[in-house]
Structure formats: structure tokens, C-alpha cells
C-alpha positions as CSV (number, residue, x, y, z in Angstrom):
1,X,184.5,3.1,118.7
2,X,185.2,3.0,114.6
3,X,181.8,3.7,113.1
4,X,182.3,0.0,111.4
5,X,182.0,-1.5,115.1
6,X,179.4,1.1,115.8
7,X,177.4,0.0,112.6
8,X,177.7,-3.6,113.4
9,X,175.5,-3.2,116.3
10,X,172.7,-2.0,114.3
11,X,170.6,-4.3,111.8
12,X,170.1,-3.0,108.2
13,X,168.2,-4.3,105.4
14,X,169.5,-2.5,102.5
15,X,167.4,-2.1,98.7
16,X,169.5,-0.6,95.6
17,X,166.6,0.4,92.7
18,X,168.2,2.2,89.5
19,X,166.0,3.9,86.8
20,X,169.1,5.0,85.4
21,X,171.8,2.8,83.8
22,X,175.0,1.6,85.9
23,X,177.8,3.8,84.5
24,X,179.6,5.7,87.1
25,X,177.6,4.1,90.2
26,X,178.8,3.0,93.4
27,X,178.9,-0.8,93.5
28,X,176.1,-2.2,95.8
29,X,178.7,-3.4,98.5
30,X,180.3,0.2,98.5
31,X,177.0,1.4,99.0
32,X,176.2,-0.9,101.9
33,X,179.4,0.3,103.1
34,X,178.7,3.5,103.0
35,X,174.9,3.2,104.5
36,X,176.4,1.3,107.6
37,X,178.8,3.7,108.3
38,X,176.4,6.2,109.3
39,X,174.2,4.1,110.9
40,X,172.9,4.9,114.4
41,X,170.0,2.6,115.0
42,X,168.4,-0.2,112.8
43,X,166.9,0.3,109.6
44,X,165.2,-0.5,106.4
45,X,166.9,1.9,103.3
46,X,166.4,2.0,99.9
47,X,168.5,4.0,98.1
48,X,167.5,5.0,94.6
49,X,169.2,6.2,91.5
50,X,166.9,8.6,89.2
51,X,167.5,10.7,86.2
52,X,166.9,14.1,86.2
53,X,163.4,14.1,84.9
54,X,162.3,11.8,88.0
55,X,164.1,14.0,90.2
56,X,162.8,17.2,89.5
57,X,159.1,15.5,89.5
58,X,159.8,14.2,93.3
59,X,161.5,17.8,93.9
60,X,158.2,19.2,92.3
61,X,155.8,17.0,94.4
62,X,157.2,16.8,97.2
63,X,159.2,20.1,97.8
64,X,157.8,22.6,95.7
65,X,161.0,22.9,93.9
66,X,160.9,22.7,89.9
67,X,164.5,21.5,89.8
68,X,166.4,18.3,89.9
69,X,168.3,18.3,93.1
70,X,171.2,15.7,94.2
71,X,169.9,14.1,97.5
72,X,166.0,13.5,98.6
73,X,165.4,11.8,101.8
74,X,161.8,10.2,102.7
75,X,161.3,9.2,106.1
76,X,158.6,6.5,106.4
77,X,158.8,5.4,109.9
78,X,160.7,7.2,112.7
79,X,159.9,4.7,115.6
80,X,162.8,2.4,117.3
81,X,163.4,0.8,114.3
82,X,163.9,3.6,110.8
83,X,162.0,2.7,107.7
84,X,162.9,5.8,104.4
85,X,164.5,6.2,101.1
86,X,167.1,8.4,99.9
87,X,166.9,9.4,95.5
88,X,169.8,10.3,94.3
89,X,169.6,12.3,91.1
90,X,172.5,10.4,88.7
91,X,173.4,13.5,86.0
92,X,173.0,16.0,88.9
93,X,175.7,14.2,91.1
94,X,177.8,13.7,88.2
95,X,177.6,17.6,87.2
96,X,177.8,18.5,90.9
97,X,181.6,16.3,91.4
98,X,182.6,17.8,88.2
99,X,182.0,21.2,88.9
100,X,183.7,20.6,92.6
101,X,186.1,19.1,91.1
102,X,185.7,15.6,93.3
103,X,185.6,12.6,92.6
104,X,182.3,10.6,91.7
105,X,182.6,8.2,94.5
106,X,183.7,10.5,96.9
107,X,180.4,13.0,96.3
108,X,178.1,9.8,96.3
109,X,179.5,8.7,99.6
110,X,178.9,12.5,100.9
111,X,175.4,12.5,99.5
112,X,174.5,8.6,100.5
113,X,176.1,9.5,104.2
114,X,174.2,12.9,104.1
115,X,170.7,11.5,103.4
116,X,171.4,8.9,106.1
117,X,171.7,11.5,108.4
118,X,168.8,13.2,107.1
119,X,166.9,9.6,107.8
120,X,167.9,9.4,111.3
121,X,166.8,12.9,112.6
122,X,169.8,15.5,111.3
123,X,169.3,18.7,109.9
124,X,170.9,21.5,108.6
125,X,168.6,24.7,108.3
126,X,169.8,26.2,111.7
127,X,173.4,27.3,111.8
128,X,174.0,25.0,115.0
129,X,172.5,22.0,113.6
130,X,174.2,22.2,109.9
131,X,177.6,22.7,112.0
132,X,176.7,19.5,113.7
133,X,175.7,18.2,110.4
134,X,178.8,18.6,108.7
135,X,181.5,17.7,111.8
136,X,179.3,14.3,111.4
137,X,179.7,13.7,107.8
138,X,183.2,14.8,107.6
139,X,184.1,12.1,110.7
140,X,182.5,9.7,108.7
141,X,184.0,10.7,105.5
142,X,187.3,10.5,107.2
143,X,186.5,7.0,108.1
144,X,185.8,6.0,104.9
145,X,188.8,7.4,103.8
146,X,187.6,10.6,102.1
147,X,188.5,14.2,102.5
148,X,186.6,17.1,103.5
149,X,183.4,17.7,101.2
150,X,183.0,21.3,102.3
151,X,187.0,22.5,101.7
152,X,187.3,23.9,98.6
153,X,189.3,21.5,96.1
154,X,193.3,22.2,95.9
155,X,194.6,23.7,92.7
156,X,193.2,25.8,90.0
């Protein structure tokens, strides 16, 4: 079954909250897009776009990091029906795709599809379970019609 048809099964009731302007930012139907590809039961998501000061406060508060970081996923409510939000850190995801030498849309799909995973129970501090992590979100990637997030760009 595609993971479109999958997705279609489930409801979703989608937010999109920006502190940050809207240069370089998935469209809100790509992001929906994205979101319901990786969807495995219903679910209320709002995905947020921060700058770097707000990100490293949540990282602060809420990790004990004193960094910005690319993706933070709250879970709210795990019951039948998934209630979270997942920040995405604007100039951090824009240094990151530089640096890796993707695109932007490509790293935001990885990082939108990584903290819906994230949301729905995945994990990735085991070996095991970040294997499992990562064959998930390169099928879906692949679905979407992006390449391999963890292969090392082509080239020089």
C-alpha cells in the first residue's frame, strides 16, 4: 500500500505557526503532504517555524541543551488518537542543507517526516531502533520522491 493510501485512512488536522518570515519555507500544502505521508494513526500536528533564539530557548528548557537544534518534537497526547508539535529551527535547517549540500525542501521533508516519527513512538538512541528509524524515513523519502538523507552527497 503507497503511504498516500496509507495516510488517507488516518484523519489529520494540521496547524502551520511561523515566528520567522516565509523565505525558503515549504508551502503549507507540501507540508501537509509531507505530515500525511508519515502518518500512522490520526492526529492533531502543529508544526512550527522558529528562529534560532527560540530554538535554543526550547532546547534550553526542555532538553538541557544551550544550542539551537533542527527538529524538536512534543508529544501531548499518545492515546488512540496523537495530539504534539514539531519546531523546526529555520537558520539551523538552512545551515544544515547547505553544509550537506541538499536541498532545502529535501532536508525539511527529512526533518518534518523525522519528527513525525518521533510523534508516533520512533526512536533512534538504540542502534536497532535508529536502523528502524532511518529504513522508515528513507521509504518515505523515496515516496515523496527524495533521495537518501543519510548517503553522503555526490561530488566534491
Amino acid at each position: 500500500m503507497s503511504s498516500a493510501a496509507r495516510a488517507s485512512k488516518h484523519r489529520l488536522e494540521l496547524s502551520v505557526q511561523r515566528s520567522v518570515g516565509p523565505d525558503g519555507l515549504p508551502a503549507p500544502a507540501t507540508l501537509r503532504r509531507w505530515v500525511a505521508s508519515a502518518l500512522e494513526r490520526d492526529a492533531t500536528v502543529t508544526l512550527r517555524f522558529v528562529d534560532g533564539r527560540e530554538g535554543r530557548a526550547l532546547n534550553r528548557r526542555y532538553r538541557n541543551r544551550d544550542y539551537a537544534t533542527n527538529v524538536l518534537t512534543f508529544v501531548y497526547d499518545d492515546g488512540a488518537s496523537l495530539a504534539g508539535d514539531i519546531v523546526l529551527c529555520a537558520p539551523v535547517v538552512r545551515r544544515e542543507s547547505r553544509a550537506q549540500r541538499k536541498t532545502l525542501a529535501a532536508h525539511y521533508a527529512h526533518l518534518v517526516i523525522h519528527g513525525m516519527l518521533h510523534l508516533q513512538g520512533y526512536d533512534h538512541a538504540r542502534d536497532d531502533d535508529a536502523g528502524r528509524m532511518e529504513a522508515r524515513e528513507v521509504a518515505l523519502l523515496r515516496g515523496l520522491g527524495y533521495g537518501n538523507p543519510y548517503a553522503a552527497p555526490d561530488g566534491p
